[in-house]
N, C-alpha and C positions, 0 to 999 in steps of 0.2 A: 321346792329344794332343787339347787342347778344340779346338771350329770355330773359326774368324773369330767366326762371329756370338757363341759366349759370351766370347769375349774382350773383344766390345762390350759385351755386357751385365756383366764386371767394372768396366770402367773408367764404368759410370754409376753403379753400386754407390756408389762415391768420390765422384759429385757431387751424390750427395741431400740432403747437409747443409751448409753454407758451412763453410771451413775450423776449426779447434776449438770447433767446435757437434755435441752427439751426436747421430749421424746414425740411430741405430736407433729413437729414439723418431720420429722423425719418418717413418720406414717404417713402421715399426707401425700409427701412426695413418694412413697412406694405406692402408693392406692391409685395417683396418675399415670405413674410409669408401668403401671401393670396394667389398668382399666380406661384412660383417659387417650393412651394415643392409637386403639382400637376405638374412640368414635369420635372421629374427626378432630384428637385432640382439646377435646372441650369435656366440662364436666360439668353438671347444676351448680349450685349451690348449697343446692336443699339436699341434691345427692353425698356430696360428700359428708354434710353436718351428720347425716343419718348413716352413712356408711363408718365413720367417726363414732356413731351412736351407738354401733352394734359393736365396737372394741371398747366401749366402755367410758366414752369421753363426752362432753356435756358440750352442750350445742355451743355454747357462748365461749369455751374453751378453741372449739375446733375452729373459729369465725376471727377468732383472735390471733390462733395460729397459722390460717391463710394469709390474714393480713399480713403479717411479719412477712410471708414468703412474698407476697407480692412488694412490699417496700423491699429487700433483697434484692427481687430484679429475676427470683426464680418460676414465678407463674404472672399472669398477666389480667385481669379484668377485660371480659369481654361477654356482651349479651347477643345470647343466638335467641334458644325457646327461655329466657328468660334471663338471669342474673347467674353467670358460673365464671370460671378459669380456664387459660389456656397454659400451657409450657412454654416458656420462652424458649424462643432458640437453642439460647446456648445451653439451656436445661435438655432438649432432645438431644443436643449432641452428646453431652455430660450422659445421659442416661444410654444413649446409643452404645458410645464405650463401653459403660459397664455390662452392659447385656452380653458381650462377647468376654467380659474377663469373669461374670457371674456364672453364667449357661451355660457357656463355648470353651472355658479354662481348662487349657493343657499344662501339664505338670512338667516342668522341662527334664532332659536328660543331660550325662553328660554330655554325650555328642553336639548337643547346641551349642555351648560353649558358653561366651561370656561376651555381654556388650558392654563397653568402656565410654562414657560421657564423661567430656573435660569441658567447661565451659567459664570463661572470662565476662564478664558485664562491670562496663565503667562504674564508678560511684554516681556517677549521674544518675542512672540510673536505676537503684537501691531497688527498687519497686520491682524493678525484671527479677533480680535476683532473688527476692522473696519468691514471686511466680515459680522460676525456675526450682526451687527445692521443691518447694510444695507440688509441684505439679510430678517430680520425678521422685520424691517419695509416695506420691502417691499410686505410680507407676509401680512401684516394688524395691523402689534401686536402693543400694543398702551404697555411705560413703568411706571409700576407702581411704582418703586425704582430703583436704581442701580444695575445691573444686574436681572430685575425680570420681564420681559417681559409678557404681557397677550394678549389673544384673544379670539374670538366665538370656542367653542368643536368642530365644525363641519370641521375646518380646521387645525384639525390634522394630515391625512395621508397627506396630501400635505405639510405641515409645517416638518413631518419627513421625505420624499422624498427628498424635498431640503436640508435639512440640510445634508443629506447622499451624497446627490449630488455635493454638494461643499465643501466636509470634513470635514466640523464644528462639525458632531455628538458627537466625542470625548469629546467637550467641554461642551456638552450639559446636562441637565435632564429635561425630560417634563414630565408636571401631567396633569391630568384632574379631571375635578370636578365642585363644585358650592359656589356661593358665600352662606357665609353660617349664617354670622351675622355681626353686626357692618355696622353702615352707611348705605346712602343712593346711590342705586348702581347706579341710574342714574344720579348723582350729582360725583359719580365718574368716570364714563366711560368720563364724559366732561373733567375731567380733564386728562384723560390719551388718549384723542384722540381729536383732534385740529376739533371739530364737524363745526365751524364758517368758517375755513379754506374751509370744504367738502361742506357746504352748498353755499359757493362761488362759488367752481370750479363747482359748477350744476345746480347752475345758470347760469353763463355763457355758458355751453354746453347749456343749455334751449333756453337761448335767441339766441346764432349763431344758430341753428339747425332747430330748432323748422319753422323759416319759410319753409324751404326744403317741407314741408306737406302742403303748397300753390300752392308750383310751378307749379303742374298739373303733366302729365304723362311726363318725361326724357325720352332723346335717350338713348341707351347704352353707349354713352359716355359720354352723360349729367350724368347718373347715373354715372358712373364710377371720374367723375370730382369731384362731389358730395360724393361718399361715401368713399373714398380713406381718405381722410381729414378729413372727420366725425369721421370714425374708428381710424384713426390715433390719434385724440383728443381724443376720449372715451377710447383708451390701457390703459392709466397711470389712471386713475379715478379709477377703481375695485382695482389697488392696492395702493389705499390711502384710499379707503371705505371698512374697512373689512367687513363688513357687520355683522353689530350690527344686533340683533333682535330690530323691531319695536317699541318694549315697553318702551326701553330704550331711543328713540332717542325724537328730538321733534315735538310733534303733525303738521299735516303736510308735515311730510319730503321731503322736494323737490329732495332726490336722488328718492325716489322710482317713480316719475311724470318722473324725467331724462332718470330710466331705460326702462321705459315703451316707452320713445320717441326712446329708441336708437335699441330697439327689434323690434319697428315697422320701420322705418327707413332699420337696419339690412333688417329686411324680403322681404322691397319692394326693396331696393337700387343692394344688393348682385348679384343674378343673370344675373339681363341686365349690371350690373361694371365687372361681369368677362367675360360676352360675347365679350363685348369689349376688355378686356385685353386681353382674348384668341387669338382674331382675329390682333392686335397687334402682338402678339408673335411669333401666325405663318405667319404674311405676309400676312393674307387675306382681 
């Protein structure tokens, strides 16, 4: 008969992917970017299918789901001690980013103000402009017009990092500053960032998670069953939540109870999930 605790660690298995979205590629690539680019960027093969095994997923499933990532252009085929994957470039960088807006996420104040992106791209080139939304929604920036994107001051240098990093800069001009009259600014930020939407998906991280802090003390695997799926749910959440300053948001806000669940969680979970991975990788 399984514990309590991996019975929590199944039902987070379920919530690492949003409903009919494939939820194994997106474990995959958290199991690299937590365990893969601590050794030399390389994984087995045989490591991941079994590490994939131990969340619950069938070897011929998780071989199928590498594959996808690799025709993507997101990990790479390469043989060291035998038949594994590496992260493509532009995946370490991708994954770099979010380590600082996942780990390192400051909540902005007023005092930071507001950064202002206006940006123009010919019809020629249709393809920039997709890049360009998608890359600064997924920045945080909530749009106040047609072409006039806004966000917190405080996520500037990372908002011009990527834009540099994916060529957009060209197309680009950014300001900063503060709101400075006219209206009410909390009655606007609602309409230029979908707050109902955010206040859902933190709920839902609430309610899956939150029992995991019942379960009692996890093995290393149990942790790792456990927290693999957690993190994998919480990556996409920091980039739908820019992270409004408080004052603005509504009393109450259930991201900041989410973040606090997912920091504690983080702290306890982490260590004994990769002592497990570890011992995995190498065969021990």
């Amino acid at each position: 008969m399984r514990s309590k605790a991996l019975n929590v660690a199944d039902m987070t298995v379920e919530a690492a992917a949003p409903a009919g979205r494939d939820r194994l590629g997106p474990l995959i690539i958290t199991i690299f970017g937590l365990y893969a680019r601590g050794e030399h960027n390389w994984l087995s093969v045989a490591s991941v299918v079994q590490l994939m095994a131990d969340l619950g997923v069938e070897g011929q499933a998780a071989r199928s789901s590498i594959s996808r990532l690799k025709r993507r252009g997101v990990v790479r085929a390469e043989r060291r001690d035998g038949a594994g994957y590496a992260l493509a470039e532009t995946t370490l960088e991708t994954l770099a980013e979010g380590d600082t807006r996942i780990f390192e996420r400051r909540r902005a104040t007023a005092e930071d103000g507001w950064l202002v992106v206006v940006f123009s791209v010919p019809e020629s080139e249709r393809e920039k402009r997709h890049a360009l939304r998608t890359s600064l929604t997924q920045l945080g920036f909530g749009t106040t017009a047609p072409g006039v994107w806004v966000a917190p001051g405080n996520l500037a240098t990372e908002t011009r990092r990527t834009l540099e990093r994916r060529g957009l800069s060209e197309y680009v001009d950014i300001f900063s500053g503060h709101h400075f009259a006219f209206g009410d600014l909390r009655s606007k930020v609602r309409a230029w960032w979908d707050l109902d939407e955010l206040t859902d998906l933190y709920a839902d991280f609430l309610r899956r998670h939150r029992p995991v802090l019942d379960a009692g003390v996890l093995s290393p695997e149990q942790a790792f069953q456990t927290y693999v799926p957690m993190l994998t749910a919480w990556r996409r959440l920091p980039y739908s939540d820019p992270g409004l300053p408080l004052s603005l948001l509504p009393p109450g806000w259930n991201g900041v109870t989410a973040e606090a669940l997912f920091e504690q969680l983080n702290t306890t979970l982490s260590a004994p999930a990769r002592e497990h991975a570890l011992a995995v990788i190498h065969g021990r």
